[in-house]
Structures are given as C-alpha cells and as structure tokens.
C-alpha positions as CSV (number, residue, x, y, z in Angstrom):
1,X,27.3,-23.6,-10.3
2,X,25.7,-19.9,-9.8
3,X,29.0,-18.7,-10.9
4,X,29.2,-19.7,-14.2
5,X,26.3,-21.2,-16.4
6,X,28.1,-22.6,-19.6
7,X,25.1,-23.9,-21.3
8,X,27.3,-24.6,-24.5
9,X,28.8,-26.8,-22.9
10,X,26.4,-29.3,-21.6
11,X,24.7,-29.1,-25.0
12,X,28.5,-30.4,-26.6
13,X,29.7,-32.4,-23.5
14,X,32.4,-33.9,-26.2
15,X,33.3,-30.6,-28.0
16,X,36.5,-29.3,-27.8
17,X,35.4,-26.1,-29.5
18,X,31.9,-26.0,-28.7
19,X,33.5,-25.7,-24.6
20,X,36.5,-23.0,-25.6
21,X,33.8,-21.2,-27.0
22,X,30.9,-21.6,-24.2
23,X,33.4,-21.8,-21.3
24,X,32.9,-18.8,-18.7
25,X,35.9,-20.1,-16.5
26,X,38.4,-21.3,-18.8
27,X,37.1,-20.3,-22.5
28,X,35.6,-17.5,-24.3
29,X,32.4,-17.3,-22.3
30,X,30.0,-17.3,-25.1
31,X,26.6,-16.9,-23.7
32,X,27.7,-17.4,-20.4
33,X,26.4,-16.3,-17.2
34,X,26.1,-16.1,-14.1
35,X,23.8,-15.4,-11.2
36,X,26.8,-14.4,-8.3
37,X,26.7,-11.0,-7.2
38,X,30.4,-12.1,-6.9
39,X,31.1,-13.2,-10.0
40,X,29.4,-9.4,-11.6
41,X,31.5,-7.3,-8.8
42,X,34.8,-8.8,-8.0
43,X,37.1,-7.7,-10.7
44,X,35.4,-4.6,-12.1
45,X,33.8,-3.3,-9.1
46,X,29.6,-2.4,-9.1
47,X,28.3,-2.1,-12.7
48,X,25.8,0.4,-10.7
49,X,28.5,2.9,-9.7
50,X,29.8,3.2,-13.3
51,X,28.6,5.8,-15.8
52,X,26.9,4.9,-18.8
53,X,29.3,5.8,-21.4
54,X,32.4,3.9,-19.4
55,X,30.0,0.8,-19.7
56,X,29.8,1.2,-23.4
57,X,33.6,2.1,-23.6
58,X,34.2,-1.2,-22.0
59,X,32.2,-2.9,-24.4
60,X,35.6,-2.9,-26.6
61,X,36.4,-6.3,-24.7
62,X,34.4,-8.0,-26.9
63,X,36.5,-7.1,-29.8
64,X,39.5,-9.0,-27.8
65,X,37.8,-11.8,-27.2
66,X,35.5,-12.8,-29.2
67,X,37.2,-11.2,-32.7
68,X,41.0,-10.9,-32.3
69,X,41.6,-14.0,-29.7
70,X,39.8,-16.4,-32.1
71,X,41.5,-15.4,-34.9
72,X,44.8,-15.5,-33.9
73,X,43.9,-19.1,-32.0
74,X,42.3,-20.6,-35.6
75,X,45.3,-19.1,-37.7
76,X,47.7,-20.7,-35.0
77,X,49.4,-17.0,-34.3
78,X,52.8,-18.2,-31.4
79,X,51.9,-22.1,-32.2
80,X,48.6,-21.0,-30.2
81,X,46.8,-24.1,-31.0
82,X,49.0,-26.1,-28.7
83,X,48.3,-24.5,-26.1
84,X,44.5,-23.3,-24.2
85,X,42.8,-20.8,-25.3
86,X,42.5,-19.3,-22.3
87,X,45.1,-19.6,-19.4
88,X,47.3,-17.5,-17.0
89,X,49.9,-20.5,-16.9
90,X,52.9,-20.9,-18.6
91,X,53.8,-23.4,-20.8
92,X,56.6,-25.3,-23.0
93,X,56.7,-26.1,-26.6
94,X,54.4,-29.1,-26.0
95,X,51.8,-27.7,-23.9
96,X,53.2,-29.2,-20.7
97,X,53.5,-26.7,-17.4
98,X,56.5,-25.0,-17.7
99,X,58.8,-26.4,-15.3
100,X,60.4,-23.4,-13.7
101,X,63.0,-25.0,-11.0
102,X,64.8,-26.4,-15.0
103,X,65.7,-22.8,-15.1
104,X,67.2,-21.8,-12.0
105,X,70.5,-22.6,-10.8
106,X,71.6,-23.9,-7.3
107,X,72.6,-20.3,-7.0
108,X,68.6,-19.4,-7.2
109,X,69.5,-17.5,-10.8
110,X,68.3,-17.8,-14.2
111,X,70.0,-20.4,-16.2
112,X,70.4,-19.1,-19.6
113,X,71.7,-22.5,-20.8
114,X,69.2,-24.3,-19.2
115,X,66.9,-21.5,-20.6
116,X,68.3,-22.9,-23.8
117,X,67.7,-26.5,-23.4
118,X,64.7,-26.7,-22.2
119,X,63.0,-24.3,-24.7
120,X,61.2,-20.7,-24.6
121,X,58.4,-19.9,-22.4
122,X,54.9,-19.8,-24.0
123,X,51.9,-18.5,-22.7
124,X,48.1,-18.8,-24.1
125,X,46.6,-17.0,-26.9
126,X,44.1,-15.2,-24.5
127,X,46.9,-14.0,-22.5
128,X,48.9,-12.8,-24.9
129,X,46.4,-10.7,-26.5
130,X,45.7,-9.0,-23.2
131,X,49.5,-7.7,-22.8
132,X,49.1,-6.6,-26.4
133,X,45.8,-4.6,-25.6
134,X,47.3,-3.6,-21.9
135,X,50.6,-2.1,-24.3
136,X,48.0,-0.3,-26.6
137,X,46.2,1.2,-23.6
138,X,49.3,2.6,-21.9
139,X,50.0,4.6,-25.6
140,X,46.3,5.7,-25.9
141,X,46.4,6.6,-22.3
142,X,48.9,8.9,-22.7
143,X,48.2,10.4,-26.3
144,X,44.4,10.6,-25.2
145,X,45.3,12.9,-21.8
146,X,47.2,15.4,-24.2
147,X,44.7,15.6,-26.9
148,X,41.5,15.6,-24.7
149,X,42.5,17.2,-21.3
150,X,46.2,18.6,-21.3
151,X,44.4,22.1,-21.4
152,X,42.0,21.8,-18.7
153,X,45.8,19.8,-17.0
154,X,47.3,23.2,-17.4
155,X,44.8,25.5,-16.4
156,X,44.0,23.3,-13.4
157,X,47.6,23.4,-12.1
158,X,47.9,26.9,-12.4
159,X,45.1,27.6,-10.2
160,X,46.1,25.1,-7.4
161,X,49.3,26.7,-7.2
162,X,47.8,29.7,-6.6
163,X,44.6,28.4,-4.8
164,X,42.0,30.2,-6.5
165,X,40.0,27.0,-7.3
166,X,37.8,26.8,-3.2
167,X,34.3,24.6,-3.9
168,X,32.8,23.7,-0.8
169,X,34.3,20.4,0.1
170,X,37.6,22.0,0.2
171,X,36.4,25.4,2.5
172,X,35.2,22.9,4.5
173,X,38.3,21.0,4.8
174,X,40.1,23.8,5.8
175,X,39.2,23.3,9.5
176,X,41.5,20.4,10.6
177,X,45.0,20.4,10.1
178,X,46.4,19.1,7.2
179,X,49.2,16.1,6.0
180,X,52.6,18.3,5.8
181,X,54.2,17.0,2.6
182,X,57.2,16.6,5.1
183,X,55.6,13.4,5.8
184,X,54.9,12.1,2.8
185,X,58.9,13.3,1.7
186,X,59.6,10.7,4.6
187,X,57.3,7.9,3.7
188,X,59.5,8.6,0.5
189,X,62.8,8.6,1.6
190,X,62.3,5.8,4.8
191,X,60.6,3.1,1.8
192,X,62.5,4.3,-1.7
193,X,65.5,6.9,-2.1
194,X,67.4,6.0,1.1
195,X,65.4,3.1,2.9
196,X,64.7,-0.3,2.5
197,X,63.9,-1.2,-1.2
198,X,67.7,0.5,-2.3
199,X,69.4,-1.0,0.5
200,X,67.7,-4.5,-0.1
201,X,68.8,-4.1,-4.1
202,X,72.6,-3.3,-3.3
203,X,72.9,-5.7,-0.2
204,X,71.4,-8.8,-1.9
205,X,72.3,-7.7,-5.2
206,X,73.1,-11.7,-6.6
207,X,69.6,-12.5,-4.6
208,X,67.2,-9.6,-6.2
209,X,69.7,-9.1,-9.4
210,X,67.9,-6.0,-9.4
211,X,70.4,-2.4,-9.9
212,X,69.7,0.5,-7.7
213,X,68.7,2.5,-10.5
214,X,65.9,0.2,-11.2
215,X,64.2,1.0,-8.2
216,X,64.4,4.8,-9.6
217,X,63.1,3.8,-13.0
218,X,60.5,2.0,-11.1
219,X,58.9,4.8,-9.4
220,X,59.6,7.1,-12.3
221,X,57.1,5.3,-14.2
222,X,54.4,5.2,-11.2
223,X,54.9,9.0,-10.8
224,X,54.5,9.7,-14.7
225,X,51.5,7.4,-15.2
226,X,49.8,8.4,-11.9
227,X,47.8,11.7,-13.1
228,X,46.6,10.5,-17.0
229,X,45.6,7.4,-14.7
230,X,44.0,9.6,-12.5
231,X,41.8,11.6,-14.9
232,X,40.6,8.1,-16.9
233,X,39.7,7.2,-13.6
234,X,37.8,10.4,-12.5
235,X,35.6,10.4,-15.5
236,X,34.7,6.6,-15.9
237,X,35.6,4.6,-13.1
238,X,38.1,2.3,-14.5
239,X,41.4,2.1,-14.0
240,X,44.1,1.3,-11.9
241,X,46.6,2.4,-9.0
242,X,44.5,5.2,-7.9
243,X,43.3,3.3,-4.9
244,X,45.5,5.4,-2.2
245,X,43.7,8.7,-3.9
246,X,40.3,7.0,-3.5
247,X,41.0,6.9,-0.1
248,X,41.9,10.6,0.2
249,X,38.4,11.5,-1.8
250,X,36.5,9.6,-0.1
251,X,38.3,11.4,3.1
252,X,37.3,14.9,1.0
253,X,33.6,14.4,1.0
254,X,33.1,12.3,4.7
255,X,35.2,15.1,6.1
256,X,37.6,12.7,7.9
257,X,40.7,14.4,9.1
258,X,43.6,14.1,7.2
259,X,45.8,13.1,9.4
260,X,43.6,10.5,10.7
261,X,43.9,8.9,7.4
262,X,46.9,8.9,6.7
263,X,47.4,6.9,9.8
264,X,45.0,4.6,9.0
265,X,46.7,4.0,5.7
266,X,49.3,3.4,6.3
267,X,48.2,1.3,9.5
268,X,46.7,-0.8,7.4
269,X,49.5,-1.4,5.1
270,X,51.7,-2.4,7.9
271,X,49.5,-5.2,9.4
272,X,48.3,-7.5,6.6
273,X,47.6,-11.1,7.2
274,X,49.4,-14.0,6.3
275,X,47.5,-17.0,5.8
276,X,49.7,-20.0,5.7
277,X,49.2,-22.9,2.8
278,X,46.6,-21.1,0.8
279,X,46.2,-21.9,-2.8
280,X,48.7,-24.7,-2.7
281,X,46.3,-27.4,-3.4
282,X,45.1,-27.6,-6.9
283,X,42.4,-29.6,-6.4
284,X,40.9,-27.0,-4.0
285,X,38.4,-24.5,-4.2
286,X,40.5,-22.0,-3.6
287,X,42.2,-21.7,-6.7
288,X,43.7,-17.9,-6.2
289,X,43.3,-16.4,-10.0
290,X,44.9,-13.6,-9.3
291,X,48.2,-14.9,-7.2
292,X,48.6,-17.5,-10.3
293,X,48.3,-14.1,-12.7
294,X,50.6,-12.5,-10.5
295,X,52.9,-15.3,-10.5
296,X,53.1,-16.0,-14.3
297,X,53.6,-12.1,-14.6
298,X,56.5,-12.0,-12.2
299,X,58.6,-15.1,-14.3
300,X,57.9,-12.9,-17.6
301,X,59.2,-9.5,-16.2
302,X,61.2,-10.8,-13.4
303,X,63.0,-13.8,-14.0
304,X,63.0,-14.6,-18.0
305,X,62.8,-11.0,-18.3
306,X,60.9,-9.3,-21.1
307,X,64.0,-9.6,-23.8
308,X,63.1,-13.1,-24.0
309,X,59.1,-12.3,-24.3
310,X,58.5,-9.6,-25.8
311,X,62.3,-8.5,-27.5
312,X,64.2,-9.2,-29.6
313,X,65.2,-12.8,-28.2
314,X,61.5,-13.8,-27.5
315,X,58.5,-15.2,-29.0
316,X,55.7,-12.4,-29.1
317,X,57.7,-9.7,-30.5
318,X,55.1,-8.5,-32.8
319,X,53.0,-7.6,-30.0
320,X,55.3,-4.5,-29.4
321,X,53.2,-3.2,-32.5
322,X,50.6,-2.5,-29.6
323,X,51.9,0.3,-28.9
324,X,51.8,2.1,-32.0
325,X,48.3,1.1,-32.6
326,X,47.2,2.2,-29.2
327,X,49.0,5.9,-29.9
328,X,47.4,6.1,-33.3
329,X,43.9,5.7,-31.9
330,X,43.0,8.6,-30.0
331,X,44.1,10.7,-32.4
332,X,41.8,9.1,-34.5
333,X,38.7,9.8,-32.2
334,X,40.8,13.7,-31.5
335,X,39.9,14.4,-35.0
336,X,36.4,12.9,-35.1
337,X,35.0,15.1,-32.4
338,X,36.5,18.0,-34.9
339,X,35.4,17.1,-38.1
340,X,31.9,16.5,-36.5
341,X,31.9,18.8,-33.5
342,X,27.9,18.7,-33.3
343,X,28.1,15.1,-32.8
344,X,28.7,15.1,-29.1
345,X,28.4,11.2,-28.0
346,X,31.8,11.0,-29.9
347,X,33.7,12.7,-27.2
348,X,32.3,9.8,-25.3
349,X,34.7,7.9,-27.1
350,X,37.7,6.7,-24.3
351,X,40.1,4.6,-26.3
352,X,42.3,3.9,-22.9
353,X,38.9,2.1,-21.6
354,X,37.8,1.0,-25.1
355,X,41.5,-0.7,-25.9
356,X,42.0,-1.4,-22.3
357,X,38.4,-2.8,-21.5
358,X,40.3,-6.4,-20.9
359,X,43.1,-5.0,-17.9
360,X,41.7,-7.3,-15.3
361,X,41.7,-10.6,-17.7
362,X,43.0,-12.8,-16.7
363,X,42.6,-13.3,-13.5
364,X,39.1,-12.2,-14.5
365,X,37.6,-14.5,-17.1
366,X,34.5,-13.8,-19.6
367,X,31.6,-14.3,-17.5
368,X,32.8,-11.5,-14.8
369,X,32.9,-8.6,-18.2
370,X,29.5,-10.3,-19.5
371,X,27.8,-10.3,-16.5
372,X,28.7,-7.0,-15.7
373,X,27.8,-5.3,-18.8
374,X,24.5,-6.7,-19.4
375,X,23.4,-5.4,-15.6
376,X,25.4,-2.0,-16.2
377,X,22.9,-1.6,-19.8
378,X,20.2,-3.3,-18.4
379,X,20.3,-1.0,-15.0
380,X,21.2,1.7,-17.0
381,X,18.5,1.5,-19.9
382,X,15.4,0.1,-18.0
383,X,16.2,3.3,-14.9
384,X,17.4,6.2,-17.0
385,X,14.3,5.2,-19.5
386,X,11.5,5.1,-16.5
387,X,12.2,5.9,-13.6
388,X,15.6,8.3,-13.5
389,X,14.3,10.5,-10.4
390,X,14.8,7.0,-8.2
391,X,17.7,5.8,-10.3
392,X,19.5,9.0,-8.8
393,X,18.2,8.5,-5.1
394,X,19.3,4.3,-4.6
395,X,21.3,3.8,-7.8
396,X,24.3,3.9,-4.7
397,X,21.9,1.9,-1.9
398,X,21.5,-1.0,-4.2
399,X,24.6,-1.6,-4.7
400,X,25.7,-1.8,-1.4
401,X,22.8,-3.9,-0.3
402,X,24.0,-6.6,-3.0
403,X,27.8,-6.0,-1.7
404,X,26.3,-6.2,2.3
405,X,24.1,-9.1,1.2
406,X,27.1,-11.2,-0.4
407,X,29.0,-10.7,2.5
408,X,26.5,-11.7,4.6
409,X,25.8,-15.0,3.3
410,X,29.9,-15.6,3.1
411,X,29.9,-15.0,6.9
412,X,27.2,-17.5,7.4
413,X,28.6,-19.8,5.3
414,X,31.6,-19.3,7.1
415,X,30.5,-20.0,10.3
416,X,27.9,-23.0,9.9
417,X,29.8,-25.1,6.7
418,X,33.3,-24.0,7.1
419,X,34.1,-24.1,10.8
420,X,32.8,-27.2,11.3
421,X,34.2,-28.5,8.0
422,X,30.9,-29.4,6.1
423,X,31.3,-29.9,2.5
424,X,28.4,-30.4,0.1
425,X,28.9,-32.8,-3.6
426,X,26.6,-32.6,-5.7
427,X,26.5,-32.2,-9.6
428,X,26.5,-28.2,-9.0
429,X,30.1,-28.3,-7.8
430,X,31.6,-29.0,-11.3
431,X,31.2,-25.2,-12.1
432,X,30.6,-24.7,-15.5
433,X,31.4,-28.5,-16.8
434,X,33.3,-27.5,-19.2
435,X,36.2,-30.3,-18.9
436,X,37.5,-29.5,-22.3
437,X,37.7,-26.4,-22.6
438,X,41.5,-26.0,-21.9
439,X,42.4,-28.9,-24.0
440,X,44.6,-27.9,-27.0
441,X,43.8,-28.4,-30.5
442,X,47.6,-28.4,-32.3
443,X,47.6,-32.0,-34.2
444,X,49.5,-35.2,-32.0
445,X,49.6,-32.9,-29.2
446,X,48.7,-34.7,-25.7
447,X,47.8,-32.8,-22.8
448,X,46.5,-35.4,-20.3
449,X,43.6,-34.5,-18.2
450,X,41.2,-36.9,-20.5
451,X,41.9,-34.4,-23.7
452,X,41.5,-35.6,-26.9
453,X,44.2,-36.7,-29.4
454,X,43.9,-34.6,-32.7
C-alpha cells in the first residue's frame, strides 16, 4: 500500500478513466504517491544527490505523460485504445498477450509466415511514446555535446595527452601503480574482437542469427555514445552506462588502488547469482518490471527486429520523426543562451534530460518520477531557502540513512516473515486498487480480467 496511494482510484472504483488516470502502477499516476523510500530511489537514484537544475530538467516527463501520452491515447494514435495505457507487454490486434511461441519455428527462428498470420506486434501507448522520447534524446544528446561542450571536449583532450591538467586527486593518485591499458586491450580482445561473443556469433550462427560484424557495430555504438553520455552524466546525474566509470571515480576520490579495482570489477562480474524460478509466477509479488521491460525489448530488437517496429514494414514508423525533433532542439536552446546571453538559468536548459526525463519508464512507472521530484524541490527549496550551510554538510548523510534504513527493515523482514514463510492479507496488499486501470477502452474490445465491454 505505502508504494502507491491512487486516491483517484478509490474515489472512481468503477472508472476506467478515472483509474488510467490516478493509477501509480499501471496508469498515468495523477496525484499519486507514495511513502517508500523505495518506490522515490529505485529507478532514479536519491533525489538528494541530484542538482537542482537536473531536477527541473527532468520535470520534461510530465510533458510525456500527462500531455503527449493522453493525446495520442484519446485520438487512438497505433489503435492505442485497444490496448492499456500503460504497459511493458506486447500485444496482438485484439489486445490479447502476444503469443510469441506462434512465431517461432521448430527450428527456434522467426516465422515470417507465421509472423503474417498471426498479425503485427503492438505495444502500449505509454511505451511507445517512451522509445519515441528515448530516439529524441539520443539526437539531442549528441547535437547538445557539440553545441555546448565540444570546445571544453577539445581543449580537455589536448591537455590529457599532454598531462598538463594535475588537481589534487590525481597527484595523489600517482602513488600506486596504475591499470596498464594492456589489460584492458585484453579484457577487449579475450570478450569482443577475438573471444567469445565473435566466436559464439559464427559457431551458432542459425542459433544467435546474429553476423560477426554486428558484434563490431555493437560496440561501435557503446564506444561513440560513451563520452556525450559521460558529460550529461557529470553535470546532472542522469544517465546511463556510465556505471563502470562511477566505479573508477569513486576509486579517484577514496584513493583505492587501481589495480585493486579493477579486480574487484571484474570479480564481481564473473560471480553473479542465479536464482532459480523467480518472476515466473504472475500472481506473485515479485513481479520483476524490469526483466519483463527487458524481455519485451529483446522480441522488438531481437527477434521481430526493428524493420517490423519501427521500419518501413512496421506499425510505429512515424516515431522515427523523434529523431529529428530531438536534433532540432538543442539547437534551439544553443541559440537562446545567445540571443539572451545575460539570462544565465537558460544554459540550465539540458534537452538530453529534458526530452529524455522518461529513460527508465517503463519499468519505472509515474509514482517513482512524482515522488522523486516533489522531494528533489521540496529538499531543494525548503534547504537552499533556510538552512544551505547544513544542506551542504548532511545533504549526502540523509540520503544514505534512508538507503541504510530501507535496507534494514528488508533484512528484518527477510528474516522474521520470509524465512519462516509468514504472509500478511489484508486490504493494504491490493497496492494501489486500481483494477481497471489497464483495461482498454477500443469499442467491443474484451480483455478479460473483469474489464468492461465498451
């Protein structure tokens, strides 16, 4: 219950819209919230340890979902009316689960004449809409770099390759031996360019249908993305695949050796759990968002393939337009911040957070970005407005207390419910009672699950 309180909801217990629209699980999250440090922290990380500014850039999730989902939902944009609003599953042309074993072969390959009987793929409008905003933010991630930083890129390089640039940290550092990139060059070679990955694509080639070069391309696009990544990060705390260089800072300012790192890394990387039968019941509580995500995402690109998405063959071609609109945008802001140079919050402008504010949804769902922007402004305001000197001493502290303290109580939980296989019902276990929220609203469509017939 503390996850998600959909007030909405119980005020319209037999509204369809009333529940897409007050649903912090499975709608829009309208007035939604929630009093979880969990349900604030898990997919965006501590609102505490984010600047200001990032906060407000990621205010631009708002115009996602509650201006451009609900219009392309009530103007029934890719027959989105037949399906939820808000969803990571797939679905057919009458709202059923897509049925993915129709589509494979004995052979375990796509079936494009099965492909062809049974229909194309669908997904939700709320889904859709965040692959259109995540191909804007990839343009406006890369025009926004050049425009805003490719000078400071330039200058930067120049002096590490000629190590004039020596703060503290890194004088410091100097004292333990460092990584040779001989090692890294091996990592390389060992995992990509002569190890497993090409070896696994050209020996179970009918398996992984998956060309050598791909592999290549692969990496190419890691490598290019990496450093504009990099830099969004740096300067507001959101993005993603910068989580091996977090490591390596973190290592910078602790004064960990790099070595030792690097074998704990990749230590770490080769001894993950498996836990067998997880998220196979869908009745139980764990209900693994982001493995479902994850799955839906690897049918798109992997098995259907994008041609059939987002190509010419598929549905939601339009949303390719993304990409233009995401390029056009920071150039937009580029030429604000010179036309008005003496207004300086414009610079604060970050149209790869702004565009991209919606990257973790789903899995994440509206109550996780509510929840954690209202703390980030109300931290932020009520601190920075009375008491900054404190702000700047435990702004880091709290946060970790609420991390330690969550983790605390799941241990205990843990130990005295889940071990000895105590369960608790009562009316707080429905969540955020919000049972039609998912239903769709696409005349003489039935969905089951106690929907209702339109």
């Amino acid at each position: 219950m503390l996850t998600s309180l959909s007030w909405i909801c119980w005020t319209s217990p037999k509204s369809v819209l009333a529940q897409q629209l007050g649903s912090g699980l499975n709608g829009l999250g309208l007035f939604a919230f929630g009093l979880d440090w969990a349900t604030i922290s898990s997919y965006l990380g501590s609102p505490l340890a984010s600047p200001w500014f990032a906060t407000a850039n990621v205010v631009g999730y708002v115009f996602v979902v509650y201006i451009l989902t609900p219009i392309c939902y009530w103007l029934n944009v890719f027959s989105a009316k037949t399906f939820p609003i808000y969803s990571q599953d797939l679905f057919s042309s009458t709202s059923q689960e897509y049925n993915i074993s129709l589509i494979i072969n004995n052979n375990f390959h796509f079936d494009t004449d099965a492909y062809s009987r049974e229909g194309p793929l669908y997904i939700s409008t709320f889904f859709s809409m965040t692959y259109g905003v995540g191909f804007a933010s990839l343009a406006a991630l890369v025009v926004h770099v050049a425009l805003f930083h490719g000078r400071d890129i330039w200058e930067q390089s120049k002096s590490s390759f000629l190590e004039k640039t020596m703060d503290i940290h890194t004088k410091l550092m100097r004292k333990y031996k460092q990584v040779p990139e001989l090692w890294f060059v091996i990592i390389l070679i060992a995992t990509i360019t002569m190890g497993l990955s090409l070896f696994a694509c050209e020996y179970y080639k009918d398996q992984l249908q998956l060309p050598w070069w791909g592999v290549l391309l692969a990496c190419g696009i890691a490598f290019f993305f990496t450093l504009p990544i990099g830099i969004i990060a740096t300067i507001t705390n959101q993005a993603q695949a910068v989580t091996f260089l977090q490591d390596f800072k973190l290592d910078h300012y602790m004064k960990i050796p790099p070595r030792t790192m690097f074998m704990a890394q990749h230590s770490m990387v080769a001894n993950r759990n498996h836990i067998p039968n997880i998220c196979m019941d869908e009745t139980s509580v764990w209900s693994c968002p982001s493995n479902r995500t994850f799955y839906a995402a690897s049918v798109i690109w992997g098995l259907v393939s994008p041609r059939r998405i987002f190509g010419n063959l598929g549905t939601y071609q339009a949303i390719n337009w993304f990409f233009l609109g995401g390029a056009v945008a920071p150039i937009i802001a580029w030429l604000a911040t010179k036309a008005f140079p003496n207004q300086k919050w414009i610079r604060l402008i970050n149209m790869p957070v702004l565009i991209g504010a919606t990257g973790s949804m789903p899995p994440a769902t509206a109550v996780n970005y509510t929840n954690w922007i209202l703390l980030g402004f109300l931290s932020g305001f009520v601190v920075y407005r009375y008491k900054p000197d404190w702000w700047q001493r435990h702004n880091y502290v709290l946060s970790g207390a609420f991390d330690a303290g969550l983790a605390f109580m799941a241990v205990l939980i843990y130990f005295f419910l889940g071990m000895e296989e105590v369960s608790l019902n009562w009316w707080g276990n429905n969540l955020d009672r919000c049972p039609f929220a998912s239903c769709p609203t696409a005349k003489g469509v039935v969905a089951g699950d106690g929907c209702p017939v339109f």
